[in-house]
C-alpha positions as CSV (number, residue, x, y, z in Angstrom):
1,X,-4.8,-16.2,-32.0
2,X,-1.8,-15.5,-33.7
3,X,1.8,-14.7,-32.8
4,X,0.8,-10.6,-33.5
5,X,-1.9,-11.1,-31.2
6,X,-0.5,-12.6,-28.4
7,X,2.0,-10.0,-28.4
8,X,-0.4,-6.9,-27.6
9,X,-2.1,-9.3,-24.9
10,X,-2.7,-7.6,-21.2
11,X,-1.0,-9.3,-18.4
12,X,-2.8,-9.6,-15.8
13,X,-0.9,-9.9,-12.0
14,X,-1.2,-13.1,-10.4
15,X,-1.1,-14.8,-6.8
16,X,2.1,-14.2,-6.2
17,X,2.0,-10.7,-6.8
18,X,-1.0,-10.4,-4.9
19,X,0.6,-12.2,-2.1
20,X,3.7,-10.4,-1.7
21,X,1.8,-7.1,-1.8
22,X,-0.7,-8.1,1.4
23,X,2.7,-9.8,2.9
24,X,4.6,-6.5,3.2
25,X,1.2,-4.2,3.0
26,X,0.5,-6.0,6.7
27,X,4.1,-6.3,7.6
28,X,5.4,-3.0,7.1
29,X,2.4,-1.7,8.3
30,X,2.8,-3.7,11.6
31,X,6.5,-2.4,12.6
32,X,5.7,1.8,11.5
33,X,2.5,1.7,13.3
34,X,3.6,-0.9,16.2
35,X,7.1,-0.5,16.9
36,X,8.6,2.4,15.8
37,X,5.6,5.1,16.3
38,X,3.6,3.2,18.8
39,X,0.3,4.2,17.8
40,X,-1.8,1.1,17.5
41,X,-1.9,-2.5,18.5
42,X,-0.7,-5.2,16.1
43,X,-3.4,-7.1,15.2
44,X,-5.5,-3.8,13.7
45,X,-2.2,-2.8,11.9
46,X,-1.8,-6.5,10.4
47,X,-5.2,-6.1,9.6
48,X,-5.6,-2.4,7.7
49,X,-2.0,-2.8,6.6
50,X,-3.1,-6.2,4.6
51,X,-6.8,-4.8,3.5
52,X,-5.3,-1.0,2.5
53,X,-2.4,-2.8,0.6
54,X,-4.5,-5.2,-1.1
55,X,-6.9,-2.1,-2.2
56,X,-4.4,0.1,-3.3
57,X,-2.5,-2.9,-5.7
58,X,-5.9,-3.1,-7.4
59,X,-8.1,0.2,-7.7
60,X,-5.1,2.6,-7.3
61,X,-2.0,1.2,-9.4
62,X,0.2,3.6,-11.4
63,X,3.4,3.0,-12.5
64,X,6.9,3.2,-10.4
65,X,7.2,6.9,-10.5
66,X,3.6,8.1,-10.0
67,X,3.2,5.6,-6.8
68,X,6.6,7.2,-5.3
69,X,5.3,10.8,-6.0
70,X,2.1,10.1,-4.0
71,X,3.9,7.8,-1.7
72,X,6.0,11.0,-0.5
73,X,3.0,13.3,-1.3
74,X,0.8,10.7,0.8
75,X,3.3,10.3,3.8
76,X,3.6,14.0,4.3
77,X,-0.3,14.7,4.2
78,X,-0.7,11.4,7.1
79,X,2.3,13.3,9.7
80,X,0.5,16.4,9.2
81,X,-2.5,15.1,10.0
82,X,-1.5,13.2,12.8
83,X,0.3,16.2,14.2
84,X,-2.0,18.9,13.9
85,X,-5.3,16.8,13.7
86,X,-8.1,15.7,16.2
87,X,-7.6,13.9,18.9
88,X,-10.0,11.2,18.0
89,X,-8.6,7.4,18.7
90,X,-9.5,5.6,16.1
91,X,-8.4,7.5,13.6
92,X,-4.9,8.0,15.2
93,X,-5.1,4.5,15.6
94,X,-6.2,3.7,11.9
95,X,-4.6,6.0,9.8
96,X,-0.4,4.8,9.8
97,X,-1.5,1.3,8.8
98,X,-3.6,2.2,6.0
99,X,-1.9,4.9,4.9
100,X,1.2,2.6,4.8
101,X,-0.8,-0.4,3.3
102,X,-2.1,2.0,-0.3
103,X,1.5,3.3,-0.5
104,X,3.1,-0.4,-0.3
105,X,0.1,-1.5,-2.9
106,X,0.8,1.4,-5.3
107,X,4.3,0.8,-5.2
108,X,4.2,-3.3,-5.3
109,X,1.6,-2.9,-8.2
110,X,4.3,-0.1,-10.1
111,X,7.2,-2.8,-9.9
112,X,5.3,-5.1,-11.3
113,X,4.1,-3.3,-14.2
114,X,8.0,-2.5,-14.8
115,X,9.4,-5.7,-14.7
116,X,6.2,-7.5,-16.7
């Protein structure tokens, strides 16, 4: 390959990025849904926060200002939801921490597109 090539070349994300996107997926994740709402214990926010977060870096990545769009698009849709909706636990369980893990993947997986 030559220099011209190498140039055009996709950069794919790496470990690290992976890592930091299930760290805070799970971890922001874990204080919305335990501490400040209260809605679900911490070991099924860890859990869907770190899954949803690892998803959304992978099959739902945009760039910076598409992820905050549906981020705040996303976020009003979940308290709606969880306001007017069913009264069914698991899903009022479930729904902050993955909810909060594909916005935290979309936006980890925007930042790094902008500064690669």
């Amino acid at each position: 390959m030559t220099n011209g090539d190498m140039e055009y070349e996709v950069r794919k994300p790496g470990l690290v990025a992976v890592f930091v996107t299930i760290i805070l997926g799970s971890g922001i994740a874990f204080v919305l849904a335990t501490y400040m709402l209260n809605l679900s214990p911490a070991w099924i926010a860890l859990l869907a926060g770190a899954v949803s977060s690892f998803l959304g870096f992978f099959i739902l990545g945009e760039s910076i200002g598409d992820a905050i769009v549906f981020s705040i698009g996303f976020s009003v849709l979940v308290f709606v939801f969880i306001t007017a909706g069913p009264e069914i636990e698991i899903i009022s369980i479930s729904i902050v921490p993955i909810a909060t893990g594909i916005c935290v993947g979309k936006l980890t997986h925007g930042i790094w597109k902008e500064i690669r």
